[in-house]
C-alpha positions in Angstrom: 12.9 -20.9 9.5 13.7 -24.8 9.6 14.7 -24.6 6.3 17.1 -21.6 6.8 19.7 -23.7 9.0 16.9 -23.9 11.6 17.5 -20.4 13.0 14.0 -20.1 14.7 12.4 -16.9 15.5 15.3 -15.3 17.4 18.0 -15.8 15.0 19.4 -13.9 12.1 17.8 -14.4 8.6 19.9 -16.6 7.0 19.0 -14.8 3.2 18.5 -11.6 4.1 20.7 -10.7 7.3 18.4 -9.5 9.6 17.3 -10.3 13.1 13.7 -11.0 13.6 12.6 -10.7 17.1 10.2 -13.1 18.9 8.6 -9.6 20.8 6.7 -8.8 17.1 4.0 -9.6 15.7 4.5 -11.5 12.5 2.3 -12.2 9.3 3.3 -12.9 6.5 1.4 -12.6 2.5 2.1 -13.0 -1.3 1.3 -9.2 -2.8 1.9 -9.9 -6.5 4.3 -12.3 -6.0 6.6 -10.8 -3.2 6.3 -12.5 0.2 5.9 -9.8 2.7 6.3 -10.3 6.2 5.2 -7.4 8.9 7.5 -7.4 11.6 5.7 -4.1 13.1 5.1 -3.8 16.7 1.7 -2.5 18.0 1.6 1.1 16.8 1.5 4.0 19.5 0.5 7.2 18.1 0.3 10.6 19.3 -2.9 11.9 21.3 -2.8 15.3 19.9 -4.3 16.8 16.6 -0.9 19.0 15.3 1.2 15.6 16.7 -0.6 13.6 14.6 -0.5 15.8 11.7 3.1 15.9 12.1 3.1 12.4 12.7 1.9 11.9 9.2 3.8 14.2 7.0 6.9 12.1 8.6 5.3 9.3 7.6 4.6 10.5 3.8 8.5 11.3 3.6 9.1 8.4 4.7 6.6 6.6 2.1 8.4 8.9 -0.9 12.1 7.5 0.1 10.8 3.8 0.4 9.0 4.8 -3.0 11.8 5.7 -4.9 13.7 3.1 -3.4 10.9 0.5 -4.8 11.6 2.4 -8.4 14.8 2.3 -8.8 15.3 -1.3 -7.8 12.1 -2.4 -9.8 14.0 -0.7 -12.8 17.2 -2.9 -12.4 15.1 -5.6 -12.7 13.6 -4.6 -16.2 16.3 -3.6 -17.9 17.7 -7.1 -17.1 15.7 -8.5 -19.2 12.5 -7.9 -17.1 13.4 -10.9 -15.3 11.0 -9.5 -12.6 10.5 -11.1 -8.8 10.6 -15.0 -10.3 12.1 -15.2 -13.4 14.8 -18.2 -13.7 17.8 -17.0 -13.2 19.6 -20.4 -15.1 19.1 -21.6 -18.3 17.7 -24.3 -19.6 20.9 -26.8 -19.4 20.2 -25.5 -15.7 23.4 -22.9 -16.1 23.6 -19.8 -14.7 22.5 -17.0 -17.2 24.8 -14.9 -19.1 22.2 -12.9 -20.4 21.5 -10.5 -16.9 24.0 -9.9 -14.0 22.9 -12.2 -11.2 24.5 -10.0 -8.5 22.5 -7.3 -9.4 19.1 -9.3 -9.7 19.0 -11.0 -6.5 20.5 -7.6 -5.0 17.2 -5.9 -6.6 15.1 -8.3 -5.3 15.8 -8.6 -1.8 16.2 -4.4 -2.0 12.5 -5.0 -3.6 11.1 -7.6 -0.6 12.7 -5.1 2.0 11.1 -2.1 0.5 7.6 -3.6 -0.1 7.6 -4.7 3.8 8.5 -1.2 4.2 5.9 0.2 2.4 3.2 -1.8 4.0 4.0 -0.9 7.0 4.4 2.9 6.7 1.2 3.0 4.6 -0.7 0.6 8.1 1.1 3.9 10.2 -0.4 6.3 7.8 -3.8 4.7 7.3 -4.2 4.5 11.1 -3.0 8.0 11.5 -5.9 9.3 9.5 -8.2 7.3 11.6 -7.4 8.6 14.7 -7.3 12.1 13.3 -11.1 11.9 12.1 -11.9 10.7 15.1 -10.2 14.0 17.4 -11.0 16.4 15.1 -14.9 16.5 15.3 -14.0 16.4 19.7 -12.1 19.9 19.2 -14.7 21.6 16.9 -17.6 21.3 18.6 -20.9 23.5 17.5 -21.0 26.8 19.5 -24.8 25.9 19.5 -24.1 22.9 21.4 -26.0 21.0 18.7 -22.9 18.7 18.0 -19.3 18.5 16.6 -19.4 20.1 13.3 -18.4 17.4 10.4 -15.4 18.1 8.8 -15.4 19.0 5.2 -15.3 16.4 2.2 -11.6 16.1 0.7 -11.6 17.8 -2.7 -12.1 14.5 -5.5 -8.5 13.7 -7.2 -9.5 10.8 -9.2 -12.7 10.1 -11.9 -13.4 6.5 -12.5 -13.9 5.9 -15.8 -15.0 2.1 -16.0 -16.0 -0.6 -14.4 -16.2 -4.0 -15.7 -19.6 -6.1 -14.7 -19.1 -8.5 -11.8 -15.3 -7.0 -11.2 -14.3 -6.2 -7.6 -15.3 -3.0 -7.9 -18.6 -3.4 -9.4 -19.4 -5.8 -6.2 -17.9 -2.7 -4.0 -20.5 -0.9 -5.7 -18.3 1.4 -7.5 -20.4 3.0 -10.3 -18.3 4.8 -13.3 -18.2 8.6 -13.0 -17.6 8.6 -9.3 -15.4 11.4 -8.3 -12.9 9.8 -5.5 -12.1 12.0 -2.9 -9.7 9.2 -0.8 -8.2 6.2 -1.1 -7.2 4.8 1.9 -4.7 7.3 3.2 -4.0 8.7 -0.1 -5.7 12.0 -1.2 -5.2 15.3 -3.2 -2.9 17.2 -0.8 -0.6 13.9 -1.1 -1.5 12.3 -4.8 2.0 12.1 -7.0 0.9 10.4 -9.4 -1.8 7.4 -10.5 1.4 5.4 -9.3 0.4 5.8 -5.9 -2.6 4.6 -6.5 -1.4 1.5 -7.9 0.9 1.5 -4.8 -2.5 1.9 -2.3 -4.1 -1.0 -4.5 -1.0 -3.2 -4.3 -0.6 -3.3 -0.7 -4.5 -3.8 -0.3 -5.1 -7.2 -2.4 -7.3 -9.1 -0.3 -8.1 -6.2 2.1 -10.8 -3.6 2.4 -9.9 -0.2 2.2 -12.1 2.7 2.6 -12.8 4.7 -0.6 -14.6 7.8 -0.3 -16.0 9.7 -3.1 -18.8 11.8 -4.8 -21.4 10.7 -6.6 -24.2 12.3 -8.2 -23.2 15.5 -5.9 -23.5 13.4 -2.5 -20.7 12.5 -0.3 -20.5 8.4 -0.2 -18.1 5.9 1.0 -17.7 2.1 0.1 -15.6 -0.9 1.2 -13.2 -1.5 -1.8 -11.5 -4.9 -2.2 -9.0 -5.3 -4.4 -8.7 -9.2 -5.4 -8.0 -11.6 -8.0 -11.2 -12.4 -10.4 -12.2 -13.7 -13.7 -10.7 -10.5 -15.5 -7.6 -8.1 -15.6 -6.2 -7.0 -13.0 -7.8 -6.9 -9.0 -10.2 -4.3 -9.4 -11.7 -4.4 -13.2 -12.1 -0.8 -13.4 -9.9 2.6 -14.5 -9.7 5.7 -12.9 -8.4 9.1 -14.6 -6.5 12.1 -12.6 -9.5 15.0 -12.6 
């Protein structure tokens, strides 16, 4: 913000051209090289179970547009040249380059920074959605025997991991390979597009954990998944296939 014509926290973003308020909670991260800041204020969800399921679907939409929003501008970037989030945009004699068109690059990637912020925070909405759904649903279905709320039913699995590298983040999760997952954070069957999205969950978890539930050896089971940079590929060392 100093260096940005020292427009402090109440000012207009000198880059980007947008206000940032001093009433929001701010943190900012690298994910795989784009800065993200959450600008989100605290979250207020609805009380109700069919509120909160429609809560979510609104909030899936909304995760689809930013998604396709995220693809098309990720796409400008590769076909110039696959200059990506950082490449140079000047040559070596410290030119501009004449090989991509700049406009279009830097459009992309402030487009990209937008959407990824975006993303991260529709995904928190969803994520938190899901949590307070669990926890109503078992208070409206209670046992007619009185014994207790009756558990609700294991998410069909979507995803077979086929995989895991020794010492990798998820071997230390405790990931094993043929586990059948059932959930990734708030994606599931009803709303899995593609193993894109689970790249997308994966993304915007580096560093975090994220509940993973699954099936394993025909027993319901969930684990603390941490995506995060290690000695190998990639953040979690392991590959899952679509079932």
């Amino acid at each position: 913000l100093r260096r940005e014509n020292n427009v402090g926290s109440s000012g207009i973003n000198a880059e980007y051209g947008y206000f940032i308020q001093t009433n929001l909670r701010m943190a900012t991260e690298v994910i795989n090289g784009i800065e993200v800041t959450d600008y989100r204020e605290d979250l207020q969800l609805p009380s109700s179970v069919e509120e909160l399921k429609a809560f979510i679907n609104n909030a899936t939409e909304e995760r689809n547009a930013i998604q396709e929003e995220i693809d098309i501008h990720s796409e400008v970037l590769r076909r110039e040249n696959n200059v990506g989030m950082d490449g140079p945009l000047v040559d070596d004699e410290q030119y501009p380059r004449s090989d991509i068109d700049l406009v279009a690059v830097r459009s992309s990637r402030q487009q990209l920074i937008r959407s990824t912020n975006d993303m991260r925070s529709v995904m928190c909405k969803i994520e938190a959605a899901l949590i307070k759904l669990h926890q109503l649903s078992p208070a409206q279905n209670v046992n007619s025997t009185g014994a207790g709320p009756i558990q609700p039913p294991t998410r069909p699995p979507f995803l077979r991991v086929h995989g895991v590298l020794p010492d990798s983040p998820a071997a230390v999760s405790g990931l094993k390979d043929n586990d059948q997952i059932c959930q990734l954070g708030s994606l599931h069957k009803d709303n899995f597009t593609g193993l894109g999205d689970v790249a997308e969950v994966v993304r915007l978890s580096v560093n975090k954990a994220v509940a993973l539930k699954l099936i394993r050896d025909g027993q319901p089971k969930t684990i603390a998944l941490k995506p995060r940079s290690w000695a190998g590929r990639g953040v979690l060392g392991c590959n899952v296939v679509e079932l």
